[in-house]
C-alpha positions in Angstrom: 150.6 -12.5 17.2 151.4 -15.0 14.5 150.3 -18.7 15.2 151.4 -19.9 11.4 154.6 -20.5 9.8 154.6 -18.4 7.2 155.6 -14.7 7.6 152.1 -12.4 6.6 152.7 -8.8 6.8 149.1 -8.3 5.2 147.4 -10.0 8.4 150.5 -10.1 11.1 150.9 -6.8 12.6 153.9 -8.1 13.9 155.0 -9.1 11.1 154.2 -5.7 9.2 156.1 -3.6 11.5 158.9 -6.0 11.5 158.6 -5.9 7.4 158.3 -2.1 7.7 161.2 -0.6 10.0 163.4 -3.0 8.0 162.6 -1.8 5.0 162.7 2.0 6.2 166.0 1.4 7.9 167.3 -0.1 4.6 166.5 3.0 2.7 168.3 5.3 4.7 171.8 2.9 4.0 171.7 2.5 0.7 174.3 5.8 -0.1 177.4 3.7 -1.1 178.9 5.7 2.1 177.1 4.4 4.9 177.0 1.2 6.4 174.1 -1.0 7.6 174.9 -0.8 11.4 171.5 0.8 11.7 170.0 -2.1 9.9 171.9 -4.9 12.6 171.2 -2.5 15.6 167.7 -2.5 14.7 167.4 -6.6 13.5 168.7 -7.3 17.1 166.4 -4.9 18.6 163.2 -7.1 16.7 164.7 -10.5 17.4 164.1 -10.0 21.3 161.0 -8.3 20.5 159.5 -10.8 18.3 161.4 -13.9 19.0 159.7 -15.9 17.1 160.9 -18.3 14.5 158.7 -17.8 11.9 160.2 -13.4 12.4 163.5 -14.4 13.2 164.2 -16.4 10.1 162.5 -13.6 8.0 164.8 -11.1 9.9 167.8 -13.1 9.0 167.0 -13.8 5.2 166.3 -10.1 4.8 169.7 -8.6 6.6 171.3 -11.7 4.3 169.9 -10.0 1.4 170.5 -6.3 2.3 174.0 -7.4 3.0 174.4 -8.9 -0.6 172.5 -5.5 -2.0 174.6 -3.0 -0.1 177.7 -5.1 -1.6 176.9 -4.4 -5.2 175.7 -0.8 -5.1 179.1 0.0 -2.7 181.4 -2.2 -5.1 179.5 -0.7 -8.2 179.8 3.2 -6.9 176.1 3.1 -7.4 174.4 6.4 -5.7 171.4 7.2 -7.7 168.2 6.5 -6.4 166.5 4.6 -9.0 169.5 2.9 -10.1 169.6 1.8 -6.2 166.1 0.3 -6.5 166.9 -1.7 -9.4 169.9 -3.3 -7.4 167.4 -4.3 -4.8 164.8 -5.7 -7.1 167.2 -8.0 -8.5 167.5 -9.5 -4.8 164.4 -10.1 -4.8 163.4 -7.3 -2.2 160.6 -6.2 -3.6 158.8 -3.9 -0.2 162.4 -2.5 -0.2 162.3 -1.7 -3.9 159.0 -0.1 -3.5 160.1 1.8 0.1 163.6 3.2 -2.3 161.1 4.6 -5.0 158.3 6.0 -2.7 160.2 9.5 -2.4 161.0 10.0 -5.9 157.5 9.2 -6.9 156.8 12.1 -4.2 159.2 14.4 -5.8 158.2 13.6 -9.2 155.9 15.0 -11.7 154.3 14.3 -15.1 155.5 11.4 -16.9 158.7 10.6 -15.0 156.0 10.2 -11.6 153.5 7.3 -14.0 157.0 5.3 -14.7 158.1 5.9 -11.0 154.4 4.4 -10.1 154.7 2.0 -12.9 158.0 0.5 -11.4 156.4 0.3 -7.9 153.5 -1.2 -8.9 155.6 -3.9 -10.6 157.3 -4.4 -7.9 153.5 -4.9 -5.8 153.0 -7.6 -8.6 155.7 -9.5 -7.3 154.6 -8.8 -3.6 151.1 -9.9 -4.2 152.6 -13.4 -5.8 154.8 -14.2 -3.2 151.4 -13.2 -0.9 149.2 -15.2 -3.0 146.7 -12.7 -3.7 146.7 -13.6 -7.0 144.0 -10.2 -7.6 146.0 -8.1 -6.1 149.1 -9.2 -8.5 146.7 -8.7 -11.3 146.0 -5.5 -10.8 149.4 -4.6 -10.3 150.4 -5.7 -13.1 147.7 -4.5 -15.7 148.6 -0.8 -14.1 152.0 -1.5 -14.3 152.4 -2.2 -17.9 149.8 0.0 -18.9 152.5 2.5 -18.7 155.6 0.9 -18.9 154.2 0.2 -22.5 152.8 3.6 -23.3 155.8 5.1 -22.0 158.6 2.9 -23.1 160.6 5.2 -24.5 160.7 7.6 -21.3 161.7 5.2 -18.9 165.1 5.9 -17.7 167.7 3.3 -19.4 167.8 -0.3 -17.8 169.2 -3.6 -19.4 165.9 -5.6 -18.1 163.6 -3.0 -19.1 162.4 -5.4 -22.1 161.9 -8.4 -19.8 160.0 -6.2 -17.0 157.6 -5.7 -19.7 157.8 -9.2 -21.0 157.5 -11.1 -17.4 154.3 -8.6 -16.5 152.4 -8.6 -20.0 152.6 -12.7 -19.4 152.5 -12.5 -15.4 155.4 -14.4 -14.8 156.1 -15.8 -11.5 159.5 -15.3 -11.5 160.5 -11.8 -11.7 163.2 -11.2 -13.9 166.8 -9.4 -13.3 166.9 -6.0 -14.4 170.2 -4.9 -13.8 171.8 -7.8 -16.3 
């Protein structure tokens, strides 16, 4: 059980499985054609499981945020995958971003599968940050633009795609919007 205030998947297994089947639940809602009843059903099911504060409020930001995600990629007709992923890195949903692209990394091959990577571990960098495992961010990022930069001109077209780059090469704490 978590005894701190802060939310800490990495060492709360609470915490992880709350982070987890949120996440996972997300993912399954994000067609512009579904709803996320799935997502409420199962945040009510966690907040009598875990009724912590400290869970609760992390429970509540993160249906707050899906609910402003699933807005934009129903009002902009988005419904591919990756397109979908960049929507939720731009709120700042990073373990979601990386839990959209984790099946079309599996699906992938060759070069399309290193940007795929590439894109989750940036995401990981961002993760790590807000985690303070400053190490773990590092490597994250060297991976990450380690091919973003090889691979520039392969990487399917999005407006932020310069300041991804940007943001990792100086390790920027603030992640930038990609979808603007």
């Amino acid at each position: 059980m978590n005894n701190s205030t802060s939310f800490d998947p990495r060492n709360d297994h609470a915490a992880r499985e709350i982070r987890n089947r949120l996440a996972e639940t997300l993912v399954k809602c994000l067609d512009p054609g579904f709803d996320l009843g799935p997502v409420a059903d199962l945040a009510e099911q966690l907040l009598l499981k875990h009724p912590l504060e400290v869970y609760a409020d992390y429970i509540r930001d993160r249906q707050h945020r899906y609910a402003a995600a699933k807005s934009t990629i129903y009002t902009g007709k988005i419904s591919d995958p990756f397109q979908q992923a960049l929507v939720l890195w731009d709120h700042e949903l990073f373990f979601e971003t990386h839990a959209a692209l984790e099946p079309l990394w599996k699906e992938a091959s060759g070069t399309r599968k290193l940007i795929i990577q590439a894109m989750i571990r940036a995401a990981g960098y961002y993760l790590h940050l807000a985690e303070s495992n400053q190490a773990g961010a590092e490597n994250m990022a060297s991976r990450a633009t380690a091919i973003l930069h090889e691979y520039r001109d392969e990487v399917p077209y999005f407006p932020g795609l310069d300041r991804l780059i940007i943001s990792l090469d100086h390790r920027a704490a603030i992640p930038p919007k990609l979808l603007e």
